[in-house]
C-alpha positions as CSV (number, residue, x, y, z in Angstrom):
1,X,115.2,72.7,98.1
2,X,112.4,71.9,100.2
3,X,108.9,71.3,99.0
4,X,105.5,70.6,100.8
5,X,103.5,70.4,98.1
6,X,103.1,69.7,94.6
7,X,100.2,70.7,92.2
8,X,100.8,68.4,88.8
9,X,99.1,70.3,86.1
10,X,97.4,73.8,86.3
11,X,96.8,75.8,83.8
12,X,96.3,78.8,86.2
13,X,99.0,79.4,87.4
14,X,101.4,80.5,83.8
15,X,99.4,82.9,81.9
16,X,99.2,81.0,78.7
17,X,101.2,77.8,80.0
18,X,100.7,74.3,81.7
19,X,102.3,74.4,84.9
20,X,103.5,72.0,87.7
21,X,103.2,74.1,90.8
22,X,106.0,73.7,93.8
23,X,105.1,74.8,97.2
24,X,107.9,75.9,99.8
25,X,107.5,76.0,103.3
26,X,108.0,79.1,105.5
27,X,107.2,82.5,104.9
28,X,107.9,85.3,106.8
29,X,104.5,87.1,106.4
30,X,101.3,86.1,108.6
31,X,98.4,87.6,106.4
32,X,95.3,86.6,108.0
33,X,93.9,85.3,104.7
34,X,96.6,82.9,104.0
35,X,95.4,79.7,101.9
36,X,98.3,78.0,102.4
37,X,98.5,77.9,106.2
38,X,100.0,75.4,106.9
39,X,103.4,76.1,105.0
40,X,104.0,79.0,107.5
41,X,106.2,77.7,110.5
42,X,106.4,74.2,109.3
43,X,109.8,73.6,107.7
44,X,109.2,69.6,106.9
45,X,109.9,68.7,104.0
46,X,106.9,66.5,102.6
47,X,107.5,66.3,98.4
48,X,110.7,64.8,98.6
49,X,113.8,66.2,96.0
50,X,113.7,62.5,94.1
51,X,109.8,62.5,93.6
52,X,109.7,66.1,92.2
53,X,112.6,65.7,89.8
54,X,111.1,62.0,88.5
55,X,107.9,64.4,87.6
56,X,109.9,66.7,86.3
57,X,111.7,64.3,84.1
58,X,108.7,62.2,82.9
59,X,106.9,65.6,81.9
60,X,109.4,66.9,80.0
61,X,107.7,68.4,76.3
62,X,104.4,67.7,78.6
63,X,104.5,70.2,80.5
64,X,105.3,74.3,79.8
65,X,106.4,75.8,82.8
66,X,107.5,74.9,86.6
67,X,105.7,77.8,89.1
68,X,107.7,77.9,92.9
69,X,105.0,79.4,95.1
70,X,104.8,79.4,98.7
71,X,105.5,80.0,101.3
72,X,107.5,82.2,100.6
73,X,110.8,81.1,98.2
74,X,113.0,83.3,98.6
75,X,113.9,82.1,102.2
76,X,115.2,79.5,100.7
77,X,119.4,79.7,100.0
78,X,118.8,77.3,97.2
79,X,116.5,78.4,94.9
80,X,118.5,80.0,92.4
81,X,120.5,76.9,91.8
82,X,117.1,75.0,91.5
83,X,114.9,76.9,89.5
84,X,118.7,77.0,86.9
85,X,118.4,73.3,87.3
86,X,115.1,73.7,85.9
87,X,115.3,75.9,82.7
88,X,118.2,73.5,82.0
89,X,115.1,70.5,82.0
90,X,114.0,73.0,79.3
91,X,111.1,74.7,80.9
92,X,109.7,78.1,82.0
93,X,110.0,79.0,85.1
94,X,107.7,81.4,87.1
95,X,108.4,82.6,90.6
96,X,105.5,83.6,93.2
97,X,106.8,86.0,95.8
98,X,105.5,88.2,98.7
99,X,108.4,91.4,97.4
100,X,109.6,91.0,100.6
101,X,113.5,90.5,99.5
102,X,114.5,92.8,96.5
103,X,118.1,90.9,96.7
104,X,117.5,88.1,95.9
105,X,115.2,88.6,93.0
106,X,118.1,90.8,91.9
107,X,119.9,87.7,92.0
108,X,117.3,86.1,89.9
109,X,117.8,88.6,87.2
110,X,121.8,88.2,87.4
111,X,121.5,84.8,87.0
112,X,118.9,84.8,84.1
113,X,116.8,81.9,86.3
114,X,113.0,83.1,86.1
115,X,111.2,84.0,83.0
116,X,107.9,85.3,84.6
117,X,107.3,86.4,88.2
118,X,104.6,87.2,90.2
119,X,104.1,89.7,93.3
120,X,101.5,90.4,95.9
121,X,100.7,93.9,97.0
122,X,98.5,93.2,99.9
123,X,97.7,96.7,101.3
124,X,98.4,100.3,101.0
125,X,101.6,101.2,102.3
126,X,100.0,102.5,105.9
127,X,97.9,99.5,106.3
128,X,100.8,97.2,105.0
129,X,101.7,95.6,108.2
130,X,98.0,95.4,109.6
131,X,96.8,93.0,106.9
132,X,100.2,91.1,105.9
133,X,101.5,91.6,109.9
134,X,105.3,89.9,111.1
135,X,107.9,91.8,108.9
136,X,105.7,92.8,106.3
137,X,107.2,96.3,104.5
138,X,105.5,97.8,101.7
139,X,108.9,99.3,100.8
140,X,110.5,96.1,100.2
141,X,107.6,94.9,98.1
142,X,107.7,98.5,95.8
143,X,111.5,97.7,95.6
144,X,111.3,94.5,93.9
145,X,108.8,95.7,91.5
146,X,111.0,98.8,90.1
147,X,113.8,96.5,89.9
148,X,111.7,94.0,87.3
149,X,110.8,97.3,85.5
150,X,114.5,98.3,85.6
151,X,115.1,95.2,83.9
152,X,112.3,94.8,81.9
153,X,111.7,91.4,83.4
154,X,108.4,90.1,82.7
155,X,105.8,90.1,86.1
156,X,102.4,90.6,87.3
157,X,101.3,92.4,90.5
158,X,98.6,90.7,92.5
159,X,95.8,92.0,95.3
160,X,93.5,90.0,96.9
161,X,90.3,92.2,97.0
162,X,89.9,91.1,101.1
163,X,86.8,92.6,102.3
164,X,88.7,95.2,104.9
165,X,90.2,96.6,102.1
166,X,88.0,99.5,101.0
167,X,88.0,101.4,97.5
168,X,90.3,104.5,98.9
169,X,92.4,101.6,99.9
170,X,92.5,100.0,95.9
171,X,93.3,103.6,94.8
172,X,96.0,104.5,96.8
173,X,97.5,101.2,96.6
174,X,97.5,101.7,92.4
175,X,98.8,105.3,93.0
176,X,101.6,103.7,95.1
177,X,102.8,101.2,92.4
178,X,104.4,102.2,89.2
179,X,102.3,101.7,86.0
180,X,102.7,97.7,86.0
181,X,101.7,95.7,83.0
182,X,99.5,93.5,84.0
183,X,97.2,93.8,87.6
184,X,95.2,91.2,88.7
185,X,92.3,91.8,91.0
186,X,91.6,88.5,92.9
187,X,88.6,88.1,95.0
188,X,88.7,87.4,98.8
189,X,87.7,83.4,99.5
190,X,87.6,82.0,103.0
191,X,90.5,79.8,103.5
192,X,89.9,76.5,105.3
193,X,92.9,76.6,107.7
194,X,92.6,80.2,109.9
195,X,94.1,81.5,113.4
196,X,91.0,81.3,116.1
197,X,91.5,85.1,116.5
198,X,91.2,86.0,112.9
199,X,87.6,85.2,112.9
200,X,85.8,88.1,112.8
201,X,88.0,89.0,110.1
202,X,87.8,85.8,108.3
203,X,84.1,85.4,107.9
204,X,83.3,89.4,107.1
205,X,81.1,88.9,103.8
206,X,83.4,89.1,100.8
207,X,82.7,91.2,98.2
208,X,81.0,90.2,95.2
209,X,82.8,89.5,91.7
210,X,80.2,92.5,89.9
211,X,81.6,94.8,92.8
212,X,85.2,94.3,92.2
213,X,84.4,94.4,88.2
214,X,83.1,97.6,89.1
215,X,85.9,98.6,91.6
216,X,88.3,97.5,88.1
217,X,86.8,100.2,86.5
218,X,87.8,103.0,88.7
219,X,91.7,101.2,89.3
220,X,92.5,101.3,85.4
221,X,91.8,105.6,86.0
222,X,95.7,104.6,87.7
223,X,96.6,101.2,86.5
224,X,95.0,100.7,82.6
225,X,96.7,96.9,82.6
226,X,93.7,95.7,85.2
227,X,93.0,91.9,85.1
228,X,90.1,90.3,86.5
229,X,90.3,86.3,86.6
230,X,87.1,85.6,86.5
């Protein structure tokens, strides 16, 4: 595997766990809100294999869980074999994943190596490509998620509340999805690193955390497991 970044302790990112986060380079979405910039294109390895697993090591009974975010990880050939190395450390592991590649979370499942997963839905399925743009297919993403119900794998589904997103927008996207159990609603924050030509887009007022409460209320008409973290 290769990482670019390492968070040490979060208690965030695992409902109800400690977690140490590991970020992957690459991903093969461009959403204009991306926090993690950086990890798009560049494919250099800066957490070294030998530093992660001494953390790994020393926080053994420390530490819950071990979250691979991104990036995105499932461009990476390896990560079944690493997150198995992993739960044989004797911790959770969580995966965060744009949906993008059904197969190889069916993989995942096969080989029994993530206990909790998490996927974005960025957009209705006729805006998908707008607001996650490159490859981005809504299909893909819908895929992955009736595969973890198939399998009764636990998951959570995640939208970031970006301002161009409207209310229509929520509600079809929660009409789109299959009753999930658990939604979370996160609010739009400007990310430090953005393209030049995102912005407009970037800096259009966000909403406010009493509007999306009050957008919540109207999604759990079509999704009753609605989360708001905050």
């Amino acid at each position: 595997m290769i990482f670019a970044g390492i968070t040490k302790s979060s208690l965030l990112d695992y409902p109800g766990n400690i977690s140490i986060v590991l970020y992957t380079p690459g991903c093969n979405y461009d959403c204009f809100y991306c926090h993690n910039r950086s990890l798009i294109d560049d494919l250099t390895e800066k957490v070294s294999m030998e530093e992660v697993m001494e953390l790994l090591t020393k926080r053994i009974g420390l530490i819950d869980s071990v979250v691979i975010s991104g990036g995105e990880p499932t461009l990476h050939s390896d990560l079944i074999q690493f997150l198995k190395k992993v739960k044989s450390m004797g911790y959770l592991t969580k995966l965060d994943t744009n949906g993008s590649s059904p197969e190889v979370i069916k993989k995942c499942i096969k080989e029994d190596a993530v206990d909790y997963y998490a996927v974005d839905y960025k957009a209705p399925i006729s805006r998908y490509k707008e607001i996650a743009r490159s490859s981005a297919n809504a299909i893909d993403v819908l895929e992955t998620i009736n595969i973890l119900i198939k399998h009764n794998k636990l998951f959570e589904v995640r939208t970031t509340v970006v301002p161009q997103l409207s209310l229509y927008d929520l509600i079809q996207m929660a009409q789109e999805l299959p009753p999930i159990p658990r939604y979370v609603l996160n609010p739009y924050r400007q990310p430090i690193e953005y393209l030049e030509s995102d912005e407009q887009l970037i800096k259009t007022p966000p909403y406010p955390e009493l509007v999306i409460a009050e957008f919540a209320l109207t999604i759990k008409l079509y999704q009753p497991n609605v989360i708001l973290p905050f």
